[in-house]
Backbone as CSV, one residue per row, in Angstrom:
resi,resn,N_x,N_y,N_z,CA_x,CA_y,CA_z,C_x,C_y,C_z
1,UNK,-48.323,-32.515,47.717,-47.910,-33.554,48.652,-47.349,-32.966,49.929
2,UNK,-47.344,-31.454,50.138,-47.095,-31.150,50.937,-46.857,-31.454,52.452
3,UNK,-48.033,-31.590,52.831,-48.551,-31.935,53.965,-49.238,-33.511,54.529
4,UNK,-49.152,-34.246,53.361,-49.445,-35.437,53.616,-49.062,-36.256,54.456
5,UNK,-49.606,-37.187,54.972,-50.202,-38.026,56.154,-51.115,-38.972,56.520
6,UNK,-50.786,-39.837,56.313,-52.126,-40.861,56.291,-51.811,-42.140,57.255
7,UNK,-52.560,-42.277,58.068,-52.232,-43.329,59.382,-52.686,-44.704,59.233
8,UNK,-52.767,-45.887,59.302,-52.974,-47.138,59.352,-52.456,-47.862,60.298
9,UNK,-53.457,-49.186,60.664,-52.585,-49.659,61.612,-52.200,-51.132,60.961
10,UNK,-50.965,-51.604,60.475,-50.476,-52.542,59.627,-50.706,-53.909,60.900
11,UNK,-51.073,-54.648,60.501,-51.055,-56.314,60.782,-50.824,-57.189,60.361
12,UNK,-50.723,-58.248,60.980,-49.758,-59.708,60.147,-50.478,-61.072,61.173
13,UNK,-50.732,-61.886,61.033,-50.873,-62.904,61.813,-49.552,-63.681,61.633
14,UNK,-49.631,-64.943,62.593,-49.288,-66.221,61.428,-50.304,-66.984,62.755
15,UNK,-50.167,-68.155,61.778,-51.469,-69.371,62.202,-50.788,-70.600,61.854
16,UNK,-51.169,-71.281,62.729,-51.042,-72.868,63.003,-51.166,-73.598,61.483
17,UNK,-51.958,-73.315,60.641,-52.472,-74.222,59.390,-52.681,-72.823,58.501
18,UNK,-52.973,-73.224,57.293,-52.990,-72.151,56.586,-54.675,-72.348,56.192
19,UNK,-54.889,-73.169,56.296,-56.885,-73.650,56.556,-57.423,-72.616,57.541
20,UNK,-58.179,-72.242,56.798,-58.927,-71.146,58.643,-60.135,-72.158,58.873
21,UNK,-60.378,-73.442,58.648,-61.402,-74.033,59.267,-60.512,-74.757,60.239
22,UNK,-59.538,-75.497,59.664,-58.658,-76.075,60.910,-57.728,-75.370,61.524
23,UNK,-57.027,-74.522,61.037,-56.015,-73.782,61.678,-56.690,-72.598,62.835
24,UNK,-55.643,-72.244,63.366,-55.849,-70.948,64.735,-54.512,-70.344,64.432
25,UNK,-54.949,-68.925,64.939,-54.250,-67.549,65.063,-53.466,-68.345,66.173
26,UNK,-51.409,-68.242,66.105,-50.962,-68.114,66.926,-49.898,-67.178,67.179
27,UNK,-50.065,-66.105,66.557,-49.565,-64.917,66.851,-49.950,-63.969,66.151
28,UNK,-50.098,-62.807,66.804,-50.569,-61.311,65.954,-49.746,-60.509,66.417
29,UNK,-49.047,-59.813,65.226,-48.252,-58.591,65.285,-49.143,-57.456,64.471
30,UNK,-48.953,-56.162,65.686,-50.004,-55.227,64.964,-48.904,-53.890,65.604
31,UNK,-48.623,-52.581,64.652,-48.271,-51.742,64.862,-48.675,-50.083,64.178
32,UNK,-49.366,-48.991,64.719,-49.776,-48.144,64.322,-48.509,-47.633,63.322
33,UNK,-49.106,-46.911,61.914,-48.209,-46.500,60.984,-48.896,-45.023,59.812
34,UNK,-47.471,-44.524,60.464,-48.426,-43.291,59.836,-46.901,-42.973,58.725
35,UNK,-48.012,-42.654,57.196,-47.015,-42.510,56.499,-46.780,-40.915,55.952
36,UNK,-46.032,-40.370,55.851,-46.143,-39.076,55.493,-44.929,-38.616,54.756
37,UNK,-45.083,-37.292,54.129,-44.073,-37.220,52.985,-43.411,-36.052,52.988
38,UNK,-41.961,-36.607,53.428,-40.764,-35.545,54.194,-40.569,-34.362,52.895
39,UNK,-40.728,-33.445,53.096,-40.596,-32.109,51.936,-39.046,-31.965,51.631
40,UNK,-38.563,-32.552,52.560,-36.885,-32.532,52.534,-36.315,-33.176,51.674
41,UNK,-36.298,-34.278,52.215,-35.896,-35.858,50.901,-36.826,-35.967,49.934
42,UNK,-38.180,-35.612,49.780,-38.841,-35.576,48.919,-39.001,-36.764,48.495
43,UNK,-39.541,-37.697,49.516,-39.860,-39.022,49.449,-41.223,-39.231,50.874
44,UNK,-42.037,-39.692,50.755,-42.886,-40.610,51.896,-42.366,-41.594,52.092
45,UNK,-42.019,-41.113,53.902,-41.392,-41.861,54.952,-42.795,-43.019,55.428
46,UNK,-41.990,-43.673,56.756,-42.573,-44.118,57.581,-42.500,-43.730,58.983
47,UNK,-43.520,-43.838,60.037,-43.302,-43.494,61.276,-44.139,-44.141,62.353
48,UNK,-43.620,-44.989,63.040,-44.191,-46.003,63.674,-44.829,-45.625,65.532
49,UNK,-45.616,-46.275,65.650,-46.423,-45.630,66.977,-46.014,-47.054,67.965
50,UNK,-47.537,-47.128,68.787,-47.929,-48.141,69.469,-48.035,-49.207,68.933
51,UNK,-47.302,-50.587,69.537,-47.491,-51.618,69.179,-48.437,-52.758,69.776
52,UNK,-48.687,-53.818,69.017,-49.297,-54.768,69.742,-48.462,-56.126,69.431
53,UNK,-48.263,-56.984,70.209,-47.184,-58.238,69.456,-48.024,-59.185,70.733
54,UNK,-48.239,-59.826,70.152,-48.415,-61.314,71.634,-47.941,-62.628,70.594
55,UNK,-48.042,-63.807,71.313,-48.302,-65.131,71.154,-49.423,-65.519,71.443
56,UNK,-50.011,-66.498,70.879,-51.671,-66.577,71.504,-51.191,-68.324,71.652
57,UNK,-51.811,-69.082,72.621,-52.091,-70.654,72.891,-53.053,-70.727,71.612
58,UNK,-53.144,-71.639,70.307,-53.999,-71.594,69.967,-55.126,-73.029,70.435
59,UNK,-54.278,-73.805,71.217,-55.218,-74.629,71.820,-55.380,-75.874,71.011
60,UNK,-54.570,-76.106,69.968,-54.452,-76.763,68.929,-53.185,-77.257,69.169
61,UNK,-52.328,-78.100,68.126,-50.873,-78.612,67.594,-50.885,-77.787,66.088
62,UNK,-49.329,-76.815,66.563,-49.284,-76.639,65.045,-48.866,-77.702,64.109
63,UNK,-48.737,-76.967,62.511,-48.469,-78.003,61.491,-47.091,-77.556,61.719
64,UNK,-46.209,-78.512,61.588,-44.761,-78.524,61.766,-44.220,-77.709,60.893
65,UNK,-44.836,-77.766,59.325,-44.633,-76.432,58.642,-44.573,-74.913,59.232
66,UNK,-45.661,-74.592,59.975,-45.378,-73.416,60.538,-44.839,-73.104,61.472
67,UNK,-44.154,-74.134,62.496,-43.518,-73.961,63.902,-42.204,-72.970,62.657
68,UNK,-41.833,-74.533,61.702,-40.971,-74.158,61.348,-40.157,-72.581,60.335
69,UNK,-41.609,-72.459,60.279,-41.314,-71.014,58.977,-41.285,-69.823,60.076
70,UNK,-41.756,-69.844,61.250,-42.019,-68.800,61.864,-41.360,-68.781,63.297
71,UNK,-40.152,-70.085,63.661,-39.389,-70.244,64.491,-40.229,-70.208,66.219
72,UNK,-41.368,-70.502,65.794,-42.516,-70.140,67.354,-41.887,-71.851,67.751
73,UNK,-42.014,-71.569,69.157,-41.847,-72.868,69.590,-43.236,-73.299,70.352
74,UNK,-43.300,-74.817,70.811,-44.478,-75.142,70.933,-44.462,-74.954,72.845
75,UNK,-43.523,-74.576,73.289,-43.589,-74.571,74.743,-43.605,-72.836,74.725
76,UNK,-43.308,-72.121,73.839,-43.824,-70.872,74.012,-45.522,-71.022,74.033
77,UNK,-46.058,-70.786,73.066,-47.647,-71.029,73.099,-48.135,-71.589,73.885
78,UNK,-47.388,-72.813,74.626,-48.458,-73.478,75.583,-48.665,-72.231,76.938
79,UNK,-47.403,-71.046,77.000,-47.984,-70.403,78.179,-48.151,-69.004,78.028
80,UNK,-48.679,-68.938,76.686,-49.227,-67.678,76.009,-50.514,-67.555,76.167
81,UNK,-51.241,-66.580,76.532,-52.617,-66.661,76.344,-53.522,-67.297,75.763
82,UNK,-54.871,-67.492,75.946,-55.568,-68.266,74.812,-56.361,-66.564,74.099
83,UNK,-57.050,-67.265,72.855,-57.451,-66.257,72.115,-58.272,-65.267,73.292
84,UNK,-59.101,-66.035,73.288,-60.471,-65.287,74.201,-59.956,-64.409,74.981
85,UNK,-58.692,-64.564,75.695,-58.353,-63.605,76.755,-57.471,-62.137,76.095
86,UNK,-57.370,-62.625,74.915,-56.495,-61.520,74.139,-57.495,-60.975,73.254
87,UNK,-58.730,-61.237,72.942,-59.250,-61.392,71.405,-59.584,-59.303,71.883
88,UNK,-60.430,-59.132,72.620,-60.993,-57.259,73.055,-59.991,-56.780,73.007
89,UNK,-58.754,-56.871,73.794,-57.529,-56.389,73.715,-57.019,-55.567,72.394
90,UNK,-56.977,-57.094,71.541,-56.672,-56.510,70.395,-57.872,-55.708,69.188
91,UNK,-58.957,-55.965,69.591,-60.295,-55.080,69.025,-59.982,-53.855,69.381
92,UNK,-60.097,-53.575,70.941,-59.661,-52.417,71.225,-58.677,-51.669,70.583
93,UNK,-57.314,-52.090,70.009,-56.313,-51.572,69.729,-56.662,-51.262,68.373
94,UNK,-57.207,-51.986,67.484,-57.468,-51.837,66.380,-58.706,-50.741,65.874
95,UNK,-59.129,-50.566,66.921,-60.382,-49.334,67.102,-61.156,-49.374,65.635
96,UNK,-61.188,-48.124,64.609,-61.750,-47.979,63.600,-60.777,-47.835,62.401
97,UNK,-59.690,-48.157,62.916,-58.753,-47.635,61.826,-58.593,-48.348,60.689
98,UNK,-57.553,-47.961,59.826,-57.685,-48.561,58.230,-56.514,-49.189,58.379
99,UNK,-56.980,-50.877,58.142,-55.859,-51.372,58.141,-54.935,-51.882,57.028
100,UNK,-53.717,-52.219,57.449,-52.287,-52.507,56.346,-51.986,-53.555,56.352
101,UNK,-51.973,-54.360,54.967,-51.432,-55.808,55.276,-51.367,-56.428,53.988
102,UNK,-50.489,-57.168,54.186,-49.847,-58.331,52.568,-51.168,-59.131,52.844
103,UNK,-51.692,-59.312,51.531,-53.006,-59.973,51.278,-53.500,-60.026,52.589
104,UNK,-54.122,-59.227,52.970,-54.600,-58.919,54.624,-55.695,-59.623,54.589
105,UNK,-56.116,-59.979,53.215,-58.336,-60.479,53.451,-57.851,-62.233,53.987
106,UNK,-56.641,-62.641,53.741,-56.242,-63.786,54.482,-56.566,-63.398,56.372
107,UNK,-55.684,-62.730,56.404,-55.957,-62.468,58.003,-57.021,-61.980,58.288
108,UNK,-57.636,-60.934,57.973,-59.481,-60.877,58.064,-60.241,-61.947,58.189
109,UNK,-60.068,-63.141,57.220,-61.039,-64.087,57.603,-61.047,-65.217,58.548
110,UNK,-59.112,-64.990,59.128,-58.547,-65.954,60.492,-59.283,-65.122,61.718
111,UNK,-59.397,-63.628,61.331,-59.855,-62.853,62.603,-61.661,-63.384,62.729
112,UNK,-62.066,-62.972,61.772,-63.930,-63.358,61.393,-63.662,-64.915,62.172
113,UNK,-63.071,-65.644,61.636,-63.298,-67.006,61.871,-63.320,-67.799,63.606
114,UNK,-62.210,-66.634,64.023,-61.900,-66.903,65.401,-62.955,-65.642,66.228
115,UNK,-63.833,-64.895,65.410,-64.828,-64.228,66.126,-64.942,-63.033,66.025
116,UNK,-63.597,-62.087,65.716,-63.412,-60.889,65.676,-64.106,-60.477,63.985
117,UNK,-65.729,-60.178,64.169,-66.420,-60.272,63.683,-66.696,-58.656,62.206
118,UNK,-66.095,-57.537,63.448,-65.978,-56.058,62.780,-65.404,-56.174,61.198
119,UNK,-66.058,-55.392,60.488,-65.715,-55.204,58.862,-64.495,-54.033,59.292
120,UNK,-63.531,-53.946,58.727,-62.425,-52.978,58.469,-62.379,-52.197,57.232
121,UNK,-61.878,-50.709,57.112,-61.490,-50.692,55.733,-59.395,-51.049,55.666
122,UNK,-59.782,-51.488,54.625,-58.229,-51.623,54.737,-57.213,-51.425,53.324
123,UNK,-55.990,-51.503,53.391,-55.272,-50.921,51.979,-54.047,-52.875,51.946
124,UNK,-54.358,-53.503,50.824,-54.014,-54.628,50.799,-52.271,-54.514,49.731
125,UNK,-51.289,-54.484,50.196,-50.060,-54.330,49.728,-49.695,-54.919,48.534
126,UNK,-50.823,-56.775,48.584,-50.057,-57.533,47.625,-51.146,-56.721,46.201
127,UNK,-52.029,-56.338,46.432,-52.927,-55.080,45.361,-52.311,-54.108,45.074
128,UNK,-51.333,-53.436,45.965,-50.825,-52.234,45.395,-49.999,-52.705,44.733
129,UNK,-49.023,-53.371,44.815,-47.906,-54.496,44.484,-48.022,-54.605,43.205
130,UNK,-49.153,-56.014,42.753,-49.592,-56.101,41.606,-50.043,-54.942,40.533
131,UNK,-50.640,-53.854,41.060,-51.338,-52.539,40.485,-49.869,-51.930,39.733
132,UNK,-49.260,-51.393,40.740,-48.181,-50.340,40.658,-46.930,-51.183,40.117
133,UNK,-47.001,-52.304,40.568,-45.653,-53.435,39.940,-45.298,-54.373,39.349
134,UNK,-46.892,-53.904,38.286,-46.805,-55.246,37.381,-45.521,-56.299,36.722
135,UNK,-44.278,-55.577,36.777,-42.969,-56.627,36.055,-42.389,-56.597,37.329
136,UNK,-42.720,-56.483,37.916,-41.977,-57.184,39.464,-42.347,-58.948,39.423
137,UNK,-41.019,-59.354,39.598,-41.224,-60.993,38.560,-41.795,-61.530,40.414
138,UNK,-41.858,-61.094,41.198,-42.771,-61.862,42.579,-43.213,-60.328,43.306
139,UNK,-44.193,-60.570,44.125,-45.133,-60.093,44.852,-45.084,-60.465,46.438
140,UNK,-44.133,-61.669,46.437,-44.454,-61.654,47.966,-43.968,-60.665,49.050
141,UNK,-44.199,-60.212,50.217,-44.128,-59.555,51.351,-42.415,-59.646,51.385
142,UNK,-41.856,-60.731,51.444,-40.425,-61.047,51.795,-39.474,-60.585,50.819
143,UNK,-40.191,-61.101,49.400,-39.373,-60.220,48.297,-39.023,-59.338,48.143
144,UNK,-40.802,-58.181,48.121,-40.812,-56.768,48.488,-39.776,-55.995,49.211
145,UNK,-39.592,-56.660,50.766,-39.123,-55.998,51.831,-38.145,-56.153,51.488
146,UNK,-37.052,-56.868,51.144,-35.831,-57.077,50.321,-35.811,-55.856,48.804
147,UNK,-36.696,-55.615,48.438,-36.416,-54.920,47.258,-36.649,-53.394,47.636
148,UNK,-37.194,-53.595,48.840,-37.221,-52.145,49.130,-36.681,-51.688,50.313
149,UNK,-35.508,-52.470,50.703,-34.990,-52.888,52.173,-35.480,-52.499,53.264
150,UNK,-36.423,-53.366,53.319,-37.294,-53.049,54.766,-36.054,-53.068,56.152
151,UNK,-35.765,-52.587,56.569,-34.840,-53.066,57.624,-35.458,-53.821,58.947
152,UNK,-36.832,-54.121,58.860,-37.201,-55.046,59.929,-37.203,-56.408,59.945
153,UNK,-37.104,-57.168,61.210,-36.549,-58.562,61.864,-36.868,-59.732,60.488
154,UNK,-36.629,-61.114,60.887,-36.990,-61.854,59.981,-38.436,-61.821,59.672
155,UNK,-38.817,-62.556,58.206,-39.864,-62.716,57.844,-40.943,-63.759,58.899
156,UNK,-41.661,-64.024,58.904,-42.830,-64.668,58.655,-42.778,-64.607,60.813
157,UNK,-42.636,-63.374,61.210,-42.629,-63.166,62.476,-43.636,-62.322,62.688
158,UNK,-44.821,-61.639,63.148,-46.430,-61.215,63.144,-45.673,-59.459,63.231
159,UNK,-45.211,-59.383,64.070,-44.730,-57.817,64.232,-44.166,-57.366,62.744
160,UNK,-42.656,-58.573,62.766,-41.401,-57.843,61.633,-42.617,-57.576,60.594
161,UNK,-43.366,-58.710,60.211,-43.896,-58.602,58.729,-45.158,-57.221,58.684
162,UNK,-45.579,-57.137,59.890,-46.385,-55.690,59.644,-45.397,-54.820,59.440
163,UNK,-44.680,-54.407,60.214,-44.011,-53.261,59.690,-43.303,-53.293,58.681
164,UNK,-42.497,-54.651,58.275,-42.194,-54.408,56.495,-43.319,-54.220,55.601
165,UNK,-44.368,-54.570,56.284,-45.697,-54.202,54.937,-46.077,-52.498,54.896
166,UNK,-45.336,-51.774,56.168,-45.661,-50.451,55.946,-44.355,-50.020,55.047
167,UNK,-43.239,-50.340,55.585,-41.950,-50.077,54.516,-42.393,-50.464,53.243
168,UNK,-42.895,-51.541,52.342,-43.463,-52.015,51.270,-44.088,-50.885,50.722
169,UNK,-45.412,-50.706,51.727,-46.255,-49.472,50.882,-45.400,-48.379,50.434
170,UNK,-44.735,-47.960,51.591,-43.369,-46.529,51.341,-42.727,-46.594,49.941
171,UNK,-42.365,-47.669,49.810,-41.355,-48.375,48.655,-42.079,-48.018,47.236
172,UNK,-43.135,-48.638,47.342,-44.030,-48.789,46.101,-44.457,-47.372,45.654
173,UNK,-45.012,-46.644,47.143,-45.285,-44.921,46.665,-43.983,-44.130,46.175
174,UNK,-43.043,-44.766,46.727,-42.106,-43.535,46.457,-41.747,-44.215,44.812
175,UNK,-41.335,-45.285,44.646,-41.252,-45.909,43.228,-42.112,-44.956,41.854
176,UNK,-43.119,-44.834,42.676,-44.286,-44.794,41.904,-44.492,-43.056,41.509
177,UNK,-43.910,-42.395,42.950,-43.024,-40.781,42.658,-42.486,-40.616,41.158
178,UNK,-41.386,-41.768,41.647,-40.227,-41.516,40.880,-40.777,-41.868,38.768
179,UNK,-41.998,-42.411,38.685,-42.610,-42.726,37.466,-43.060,-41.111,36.892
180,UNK,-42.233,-41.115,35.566,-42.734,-39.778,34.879,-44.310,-39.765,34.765
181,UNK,-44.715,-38.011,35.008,-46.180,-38.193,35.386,-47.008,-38.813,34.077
182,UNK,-46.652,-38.527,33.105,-47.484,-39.221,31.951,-47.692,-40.780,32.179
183,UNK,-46.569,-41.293,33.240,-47.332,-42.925,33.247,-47.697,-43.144,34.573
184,UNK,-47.483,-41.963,35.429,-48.517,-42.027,36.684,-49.818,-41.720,36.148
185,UNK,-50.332,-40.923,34.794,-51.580,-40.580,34.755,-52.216,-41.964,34.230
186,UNK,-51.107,-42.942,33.735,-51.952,-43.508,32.876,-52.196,-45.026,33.872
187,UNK,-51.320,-45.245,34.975,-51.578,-46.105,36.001,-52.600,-45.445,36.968
């Protein structure tokens, strides 16, 4: 484990509806994350790069459910970009890399749906989660980051929740360190 290092770039949406036929992307938090494993502490850290954070107009009315879970207001969005003018932007940023995310194939198919068409490879948290944490009595992103004290902003905000999904992964690998190797061989 010497030298290890492995980069991703973690993402999070949140969206108007949780429907991707009716709902729209109205915010994407995206931040490069490279994880690597300090020889010192003898744990895999985290180490955070370039970010991407906007608001997007989704051109829609959200569901009052999500204004409310995600504290977006509706006079923010009205003078936030619309997708189209952000959508390359964020292609660009996302280049070829492997992306990070709490059940991410949710946000994959808000991205497909709204156009951003590219296949990704990607590493899905609430999979490692389940894999590596089977008696973990919940799985969600918020739990996690609490159990593994993510120290980033509130939940269900596009940035905070990418980067607690890279703290998450950290959490789970180093957990998963700490498992005598006879039941790392056998997970």
């Amino acid at each position: 484990m010497a030298n290890y290092s492995k980069k991703f770039i973690a993402l999070d949406l949140e969206t108007t509806h949780l429907d991707m036929k009716e709902g729209r992307i109205m915010e994407v938090g995206v931040v490069e994350a490279e994880l690597f494993f300090d020889n010192r502490e003898r744990r895999v850290k985290v180490k955070f790069g370039k970010i991407f954070d906007k608001l997007i107009n989704p051109e829609i009315e959200p569901s009052q459910t999500a204004l409310a879970l995600t504290g977006i207001k509706v006079e923010e969005l009205k003078t936030a970009p619309v997708w189209d003018e952000m959508k390359k932007d964020l292609e660009k940023f996302l280049g070829s890399a492997t992306l990070l995310g709490q059940n991410i194939v949710f946000d994959l198919e808000f991205l497909k749906n709204q156009g951003l068409r590219k296949k990704y490879a990607f590493v899905d948290t609430l999979d490692v989660a389940l894999t590596f944490l089977p008696l973990s009595p919940v799985h969600s992103l918020e739990y996690l980051s609490q159990e593994f004290g993510a120290p980033m902003g509130a939940s269900h905000r596009a940035l905070a929740d990418a980067q607690n999904t890279a703290y998450v992964l950290v959490g789970i690998l180093n957990e998963f360190l700490s498992f005598p190797s006879s039941l790392q061989a056998e997970i």
